[in-house]
Backbone as JSON, one array per atom type, in Angstrom:
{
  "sequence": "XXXXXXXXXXXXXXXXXXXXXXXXXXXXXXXXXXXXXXXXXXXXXXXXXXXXXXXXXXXXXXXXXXXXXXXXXXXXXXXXXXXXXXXXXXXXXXXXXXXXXXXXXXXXXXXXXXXXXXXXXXXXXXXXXXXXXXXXXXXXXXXXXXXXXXXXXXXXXXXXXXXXXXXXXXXXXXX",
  "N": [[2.89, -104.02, -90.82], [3.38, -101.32, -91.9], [2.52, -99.89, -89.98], [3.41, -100.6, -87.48], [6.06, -99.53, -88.1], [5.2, -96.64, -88.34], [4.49, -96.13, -85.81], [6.52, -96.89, -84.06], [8.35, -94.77, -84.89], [6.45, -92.51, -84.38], [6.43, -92.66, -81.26], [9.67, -93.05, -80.94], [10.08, -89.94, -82.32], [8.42, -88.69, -79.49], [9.86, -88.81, -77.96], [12.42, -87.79, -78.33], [11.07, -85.1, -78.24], [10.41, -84.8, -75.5], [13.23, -84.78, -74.77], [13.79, -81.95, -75.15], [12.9, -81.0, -72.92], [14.36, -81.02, -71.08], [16.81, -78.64, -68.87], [19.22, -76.54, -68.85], [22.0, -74.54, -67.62], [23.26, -71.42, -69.18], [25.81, -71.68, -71.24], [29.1, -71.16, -69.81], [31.11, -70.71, -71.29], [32.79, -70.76, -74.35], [34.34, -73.02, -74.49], [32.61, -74.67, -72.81], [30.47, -74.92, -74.48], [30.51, -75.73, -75.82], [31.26, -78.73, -75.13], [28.7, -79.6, -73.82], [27.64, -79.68, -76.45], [28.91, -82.05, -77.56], [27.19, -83.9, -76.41], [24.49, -83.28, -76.28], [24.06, -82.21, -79.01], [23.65, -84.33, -80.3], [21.2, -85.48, -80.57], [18.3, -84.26, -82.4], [16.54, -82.0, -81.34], [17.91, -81.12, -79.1], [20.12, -79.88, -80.17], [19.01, -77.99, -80.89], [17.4, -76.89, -78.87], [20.26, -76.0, -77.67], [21.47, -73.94, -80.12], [19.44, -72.06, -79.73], [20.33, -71.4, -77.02], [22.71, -70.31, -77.51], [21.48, -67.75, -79.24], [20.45, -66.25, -77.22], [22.42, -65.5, -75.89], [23.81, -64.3, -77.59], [22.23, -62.45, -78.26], [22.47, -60.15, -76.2], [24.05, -57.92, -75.33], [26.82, -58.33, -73.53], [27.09, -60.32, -73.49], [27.44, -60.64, -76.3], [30.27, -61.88, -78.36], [30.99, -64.05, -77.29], [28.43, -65.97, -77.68], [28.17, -65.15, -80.36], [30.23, -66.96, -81.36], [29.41, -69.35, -80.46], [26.9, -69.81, -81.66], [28.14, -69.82, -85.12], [29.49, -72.64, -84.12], [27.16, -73.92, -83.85], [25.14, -74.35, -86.43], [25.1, -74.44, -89.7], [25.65, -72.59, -91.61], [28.33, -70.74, -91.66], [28.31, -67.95, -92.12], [26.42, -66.68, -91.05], [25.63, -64.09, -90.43], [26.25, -62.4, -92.24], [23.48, -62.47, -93.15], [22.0, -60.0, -92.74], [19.22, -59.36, -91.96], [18.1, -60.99, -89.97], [20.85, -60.8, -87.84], [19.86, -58.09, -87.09], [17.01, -58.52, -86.01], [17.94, -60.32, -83.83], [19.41, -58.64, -82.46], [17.64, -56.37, -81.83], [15.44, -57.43, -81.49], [14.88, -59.27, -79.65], [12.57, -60.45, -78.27], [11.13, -61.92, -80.16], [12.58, -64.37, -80.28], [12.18, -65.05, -77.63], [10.36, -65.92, -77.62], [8.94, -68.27, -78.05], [10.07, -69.82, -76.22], [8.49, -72.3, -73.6], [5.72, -70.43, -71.55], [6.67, -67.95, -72.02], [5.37, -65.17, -73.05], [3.39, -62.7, -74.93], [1.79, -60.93, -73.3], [3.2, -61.28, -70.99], [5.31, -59.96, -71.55], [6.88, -61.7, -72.69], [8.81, -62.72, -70.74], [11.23, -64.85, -69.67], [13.23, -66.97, -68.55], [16.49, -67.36, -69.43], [18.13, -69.24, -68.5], [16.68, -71.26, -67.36], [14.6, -72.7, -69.49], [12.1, -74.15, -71.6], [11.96, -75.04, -75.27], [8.95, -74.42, -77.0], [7.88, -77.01, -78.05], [6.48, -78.42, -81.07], [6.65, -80.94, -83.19], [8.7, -82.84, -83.89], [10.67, -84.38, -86.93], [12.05, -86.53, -88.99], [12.57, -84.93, -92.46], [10.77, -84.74, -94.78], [11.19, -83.51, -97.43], [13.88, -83.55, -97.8], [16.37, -85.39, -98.06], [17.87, -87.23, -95.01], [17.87, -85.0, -93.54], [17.03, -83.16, -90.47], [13.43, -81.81, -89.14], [12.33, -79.87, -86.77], [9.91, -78.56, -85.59], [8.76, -75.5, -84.13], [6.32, -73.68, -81.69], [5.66, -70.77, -81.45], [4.63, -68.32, -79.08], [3.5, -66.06, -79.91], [2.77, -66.3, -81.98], [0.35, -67.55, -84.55], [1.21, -69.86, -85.89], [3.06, -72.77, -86.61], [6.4, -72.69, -86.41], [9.44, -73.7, -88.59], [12.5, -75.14, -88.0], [15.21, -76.66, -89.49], [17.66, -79.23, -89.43], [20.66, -80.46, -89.78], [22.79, -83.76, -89.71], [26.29, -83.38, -89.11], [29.73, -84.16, -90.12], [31.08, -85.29, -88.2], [28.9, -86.46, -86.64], [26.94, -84.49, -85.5], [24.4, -82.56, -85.0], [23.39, -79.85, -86.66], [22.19, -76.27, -86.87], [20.54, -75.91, -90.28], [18.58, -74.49, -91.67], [16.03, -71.83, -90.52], [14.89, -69.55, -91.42], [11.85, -69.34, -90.79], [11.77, -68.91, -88.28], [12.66, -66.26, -87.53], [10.3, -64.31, -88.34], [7.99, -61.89, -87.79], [6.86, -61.29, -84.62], [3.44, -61.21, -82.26], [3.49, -58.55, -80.85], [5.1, -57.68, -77.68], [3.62, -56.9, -74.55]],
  "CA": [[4.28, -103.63, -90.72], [3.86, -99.72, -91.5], [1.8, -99.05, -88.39], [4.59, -101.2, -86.54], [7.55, -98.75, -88.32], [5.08, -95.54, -87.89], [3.89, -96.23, -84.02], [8.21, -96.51, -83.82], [8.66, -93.18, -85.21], [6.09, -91.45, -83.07], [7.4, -93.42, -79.75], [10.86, -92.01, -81.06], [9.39, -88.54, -82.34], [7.81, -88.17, -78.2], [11.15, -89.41, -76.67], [12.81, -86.64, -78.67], [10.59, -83.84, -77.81], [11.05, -85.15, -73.95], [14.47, -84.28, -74.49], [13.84, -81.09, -75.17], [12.11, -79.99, -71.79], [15.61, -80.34, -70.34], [16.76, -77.42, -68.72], [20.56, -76.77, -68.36], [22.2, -73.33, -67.71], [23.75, -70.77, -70.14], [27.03, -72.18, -71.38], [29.83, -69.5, -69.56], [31.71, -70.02, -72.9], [32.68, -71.33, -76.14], [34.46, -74.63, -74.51], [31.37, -75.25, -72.27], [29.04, -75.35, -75.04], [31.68, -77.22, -77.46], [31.21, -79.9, -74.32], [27.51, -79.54, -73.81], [26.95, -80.08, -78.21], [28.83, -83.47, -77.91], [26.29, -85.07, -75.88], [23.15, -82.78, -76.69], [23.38, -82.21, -80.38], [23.91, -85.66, -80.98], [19.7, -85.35, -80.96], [18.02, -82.67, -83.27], [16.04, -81.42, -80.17], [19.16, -80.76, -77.98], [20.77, -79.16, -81.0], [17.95, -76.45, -81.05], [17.95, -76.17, -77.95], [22.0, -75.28, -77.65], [21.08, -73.27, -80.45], [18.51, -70.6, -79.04], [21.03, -70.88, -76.06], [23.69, -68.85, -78.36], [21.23, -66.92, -79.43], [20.42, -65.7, -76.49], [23.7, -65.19, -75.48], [24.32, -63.13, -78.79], [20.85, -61.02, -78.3], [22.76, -59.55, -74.84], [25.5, -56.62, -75.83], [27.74, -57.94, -73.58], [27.7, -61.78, -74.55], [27.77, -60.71, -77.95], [30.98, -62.36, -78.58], [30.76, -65.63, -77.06], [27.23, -66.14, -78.85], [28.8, -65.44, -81.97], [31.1, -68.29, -81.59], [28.51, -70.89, -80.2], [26.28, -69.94, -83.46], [28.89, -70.74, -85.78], [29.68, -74.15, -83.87], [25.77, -74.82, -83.93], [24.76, -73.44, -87.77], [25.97, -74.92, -91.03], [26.58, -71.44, -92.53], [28.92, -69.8, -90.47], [28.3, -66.7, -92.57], [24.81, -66.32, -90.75], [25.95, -62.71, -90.17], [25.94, -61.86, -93.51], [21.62, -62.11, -93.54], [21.47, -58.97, -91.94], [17.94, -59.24, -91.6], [18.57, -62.05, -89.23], [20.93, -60.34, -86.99], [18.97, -56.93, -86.84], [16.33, -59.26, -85.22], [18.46, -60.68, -82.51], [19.81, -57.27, -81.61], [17.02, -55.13, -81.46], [13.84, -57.91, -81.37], [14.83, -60.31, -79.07], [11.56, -61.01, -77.92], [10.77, -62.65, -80.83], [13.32, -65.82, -79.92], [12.04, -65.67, -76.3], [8.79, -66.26, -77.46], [9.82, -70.03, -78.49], [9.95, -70.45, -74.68], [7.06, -72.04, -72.56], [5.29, -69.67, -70.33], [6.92, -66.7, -72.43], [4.16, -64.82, -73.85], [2.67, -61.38, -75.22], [1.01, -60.56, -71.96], [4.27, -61.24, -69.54], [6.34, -58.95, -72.71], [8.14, -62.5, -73.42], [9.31, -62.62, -70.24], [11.46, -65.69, -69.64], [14.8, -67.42, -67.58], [17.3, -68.06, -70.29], [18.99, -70.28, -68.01], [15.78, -72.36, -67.41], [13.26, -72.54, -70.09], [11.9, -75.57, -72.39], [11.48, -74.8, -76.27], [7.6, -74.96, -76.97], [8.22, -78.23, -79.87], [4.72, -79.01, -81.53], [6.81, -82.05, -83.2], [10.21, -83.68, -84.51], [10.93, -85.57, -87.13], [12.89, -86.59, -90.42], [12.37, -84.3, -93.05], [10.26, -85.22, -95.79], [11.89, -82.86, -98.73], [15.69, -83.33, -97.84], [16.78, -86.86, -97.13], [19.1, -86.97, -93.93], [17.54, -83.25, -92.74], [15.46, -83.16, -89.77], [12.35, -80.47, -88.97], [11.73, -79.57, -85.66], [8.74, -77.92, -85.96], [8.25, -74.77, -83.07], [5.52, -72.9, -81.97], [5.97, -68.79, -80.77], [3.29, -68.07, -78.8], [3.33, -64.41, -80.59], [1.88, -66.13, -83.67], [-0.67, -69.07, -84.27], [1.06, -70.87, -86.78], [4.09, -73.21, -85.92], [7.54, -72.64, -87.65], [9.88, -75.08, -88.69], [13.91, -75.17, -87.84], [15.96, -77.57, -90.13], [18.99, -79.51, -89.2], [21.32, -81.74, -90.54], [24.1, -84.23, -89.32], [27.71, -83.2, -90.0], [30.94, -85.49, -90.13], [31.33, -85.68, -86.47], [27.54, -87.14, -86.15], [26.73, -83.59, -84.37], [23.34, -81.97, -85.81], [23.62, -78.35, -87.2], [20.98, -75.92, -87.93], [20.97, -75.46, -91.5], [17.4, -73.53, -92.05], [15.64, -71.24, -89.79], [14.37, -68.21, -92.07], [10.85, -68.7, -90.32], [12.13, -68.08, -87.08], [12.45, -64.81, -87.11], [9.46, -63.61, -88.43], [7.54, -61.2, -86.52], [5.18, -62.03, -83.42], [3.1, -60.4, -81.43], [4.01, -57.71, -79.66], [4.88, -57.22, -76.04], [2.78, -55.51, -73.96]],
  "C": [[4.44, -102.12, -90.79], [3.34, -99.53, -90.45], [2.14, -99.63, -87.36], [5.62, -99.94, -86.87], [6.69, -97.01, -87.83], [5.05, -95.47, -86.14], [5.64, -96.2, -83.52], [8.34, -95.27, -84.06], [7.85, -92.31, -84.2], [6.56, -91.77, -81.4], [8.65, -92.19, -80.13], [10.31, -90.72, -81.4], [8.95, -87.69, -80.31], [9.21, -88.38, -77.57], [12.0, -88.39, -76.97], [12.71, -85.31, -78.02], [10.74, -83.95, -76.39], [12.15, -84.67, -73.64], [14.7, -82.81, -74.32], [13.37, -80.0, -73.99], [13.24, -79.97, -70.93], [16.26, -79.59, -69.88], [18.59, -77.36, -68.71], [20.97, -74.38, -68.1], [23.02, -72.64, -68.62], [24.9, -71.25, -70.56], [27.68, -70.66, -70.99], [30.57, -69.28, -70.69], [31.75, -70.98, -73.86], [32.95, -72.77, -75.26], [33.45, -75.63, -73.57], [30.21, -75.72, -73.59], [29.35, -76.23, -75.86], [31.32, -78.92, -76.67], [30.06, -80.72, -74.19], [27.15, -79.97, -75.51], [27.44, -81.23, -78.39], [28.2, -84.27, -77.51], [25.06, -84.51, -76.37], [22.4, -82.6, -78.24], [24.03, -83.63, -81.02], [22.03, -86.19, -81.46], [18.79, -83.9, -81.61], [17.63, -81.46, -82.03], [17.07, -80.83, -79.41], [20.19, -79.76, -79.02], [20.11, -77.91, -81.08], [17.91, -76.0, -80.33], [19.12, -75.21, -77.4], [21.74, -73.87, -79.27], [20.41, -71.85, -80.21], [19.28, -70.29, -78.02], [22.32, -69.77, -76.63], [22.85, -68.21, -78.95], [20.68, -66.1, -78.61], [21.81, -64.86, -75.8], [23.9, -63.89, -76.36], [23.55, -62.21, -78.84], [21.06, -60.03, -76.88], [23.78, -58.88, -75.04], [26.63, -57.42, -75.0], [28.32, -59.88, -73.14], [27.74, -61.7, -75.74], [28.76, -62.15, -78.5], [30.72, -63.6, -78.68], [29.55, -66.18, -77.92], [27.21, -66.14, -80.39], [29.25, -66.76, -82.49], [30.03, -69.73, -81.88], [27.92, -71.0, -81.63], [27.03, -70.24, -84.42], [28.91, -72.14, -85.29], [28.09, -74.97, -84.22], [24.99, -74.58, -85.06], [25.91, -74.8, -88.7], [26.43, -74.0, -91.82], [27.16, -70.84, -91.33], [29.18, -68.62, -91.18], [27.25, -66.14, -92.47], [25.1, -64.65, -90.59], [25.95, -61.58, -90.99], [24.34, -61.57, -93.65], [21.5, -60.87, -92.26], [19.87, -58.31, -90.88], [17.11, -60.0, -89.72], [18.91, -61.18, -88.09], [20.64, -58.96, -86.39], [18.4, -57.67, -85.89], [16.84, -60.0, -84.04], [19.12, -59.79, -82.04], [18.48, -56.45, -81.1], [15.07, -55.86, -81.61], [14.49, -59.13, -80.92], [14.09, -61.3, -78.19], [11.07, -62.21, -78.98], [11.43, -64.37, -80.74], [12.57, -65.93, -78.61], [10.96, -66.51, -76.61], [8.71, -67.91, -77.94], [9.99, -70.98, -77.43], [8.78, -70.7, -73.82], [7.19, -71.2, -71.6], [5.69, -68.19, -71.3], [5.71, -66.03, -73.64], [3.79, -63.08, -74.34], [2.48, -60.33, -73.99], [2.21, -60.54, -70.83], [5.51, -60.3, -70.21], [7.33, -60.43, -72.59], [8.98, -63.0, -72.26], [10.07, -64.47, -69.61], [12.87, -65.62, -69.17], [15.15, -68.12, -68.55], [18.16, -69.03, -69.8], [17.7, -71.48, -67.22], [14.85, -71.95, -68.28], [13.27, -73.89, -71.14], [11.36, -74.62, -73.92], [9.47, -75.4, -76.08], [7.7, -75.74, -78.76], [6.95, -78.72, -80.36], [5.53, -80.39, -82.49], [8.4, -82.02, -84.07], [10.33, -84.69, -85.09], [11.37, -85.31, -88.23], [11.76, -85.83, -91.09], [11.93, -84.96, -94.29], [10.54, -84.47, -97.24], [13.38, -83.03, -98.46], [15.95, -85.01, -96.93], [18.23, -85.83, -96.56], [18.5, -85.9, -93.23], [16.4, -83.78, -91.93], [14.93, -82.03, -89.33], [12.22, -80.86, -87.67], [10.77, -77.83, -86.13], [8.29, -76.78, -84.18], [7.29, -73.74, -82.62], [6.2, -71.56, -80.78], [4.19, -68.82, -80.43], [2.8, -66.41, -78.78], [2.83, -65.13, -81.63], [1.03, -68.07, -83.58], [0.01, -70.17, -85.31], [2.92, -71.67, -86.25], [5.12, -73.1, -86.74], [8.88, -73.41, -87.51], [11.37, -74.58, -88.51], [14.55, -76.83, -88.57], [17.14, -78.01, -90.18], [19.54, -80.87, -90.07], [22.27, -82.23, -90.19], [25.33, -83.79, -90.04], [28.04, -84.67, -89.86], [30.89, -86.34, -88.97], [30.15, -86.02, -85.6], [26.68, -86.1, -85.05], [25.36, -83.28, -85.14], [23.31, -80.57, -85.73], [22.21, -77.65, -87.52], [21.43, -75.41, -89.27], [19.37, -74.23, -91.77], [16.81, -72.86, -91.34], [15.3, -70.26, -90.01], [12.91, -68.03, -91.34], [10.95, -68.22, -88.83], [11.87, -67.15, -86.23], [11.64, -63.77, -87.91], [8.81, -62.69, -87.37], [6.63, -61.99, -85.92], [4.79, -61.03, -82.85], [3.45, -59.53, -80.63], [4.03, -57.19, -78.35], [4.32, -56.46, -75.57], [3.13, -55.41, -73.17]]
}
C-alpha cells in the first residue's frame, strides 16, 4: 500500500513538473495575470512559474510597476519590498532569476526569451516541515546545488509563494 500511495505521488510529482514546461507570454498587465493565476496557480508549478513572470517584469525599469503588482498578487508577504536585499537583486542582478530558465546559462550571459522559457524544476512536492506548504525545488544553472521555492494555498485555493530567500543567492557570473 505505501509503494501504491508513493508511485501516486511521483506519477503526480512528474505531471506537475510537465506543467511547468508550458510556455505562455508575458502578462501585458495586472488583469491578464489576475486571469492567467486562476487557472495556473491553482498548481504549485504554474504558480512559480507566474511568479518569475512578475519578476521579470519588475527586473525591466519600465515594467517596474506592473511587476510590482503581479508580485504582490503571487507572494504571501506583500511587503516583499521591504527585504531590500531581495529587490537590489532584481534591479541590478537580474541574471540571477534568468538563470532558473532552461538553456539560460553562464556562457550565453543568461541569455533567455522571457516570453518563452520553461523553469529548470529538479522536483515538486508537499513539504515535509510545514503541513499544507509545497517545495518546488529549482535548479540555476549558475550554481550546482538546487534551491527550493515554498508555497502555500490561500482562501481562494490559489498557491502563493511564501519562501524564496534561496533564490536569490548569487550564481555564476555572466560572461
Amino acid at each position: 500500500m505505501r509503494n501504491m500511495r508513493r508511485m501516486g505521488f511521483l506519477v503526480c510529482a512528474a505531471l506537475l513538473v510537465g506543467v511547468s514546461a508550458a510556455s505562455a507570454k508575458l502578462p501585458r498587465d495586472v488583469d491578464e495575470f489576475r486571469e492567467r493565476q486562476r487557472t495556473e496557480a491553482t498548481k504549485p508549478d504554474g504558480a512559480v512559474k507566474l511568479w518569475f513572470e512578475a519578476i521579470y517584469l519588475y527586473s525591466a525599469e519600465g515594467t517596474r510597476d506592473a511587476g510590482r503588482k503581479m508580485l504582490n498578487l503571487a507572494m504571501v508577504d506583500e511587503k516583499w519590498e521591504k527585504n531590500t536585499y531581495f529587490v537590489d537583486r532584481l534591479r541590478t542582478k537580474a541574471h540571477i532569476f534568468r538563470s532558473y530558465a532552461k538553456g539560460a546559462t553562464p556562457d550565453n550571459a543568461y541569455k533567455m526569451d522571457p516570453n518563452e522559457f520553461a523553469l529548470s524544476i529538479v522536483t515538486s512536492q508537499a513539504d515535509t516541515f510545514r503541513e499544507g506548504a509545497w517545495r518546488v525545488m529549482l535548479q540555476s544553472s549558475g550554481s550546482d546545488k538546487a534551491r527550493p521555492v515554498v508555497l502555500v494555498k490561500g482562501n481562494d485555493g490559489l498557491w502563493k509563494v511564501q519562501t524564496y530567500n534561496d533564490i536569490y543567492g548569487d550564481v555564476q557570473a555572466p560572461k
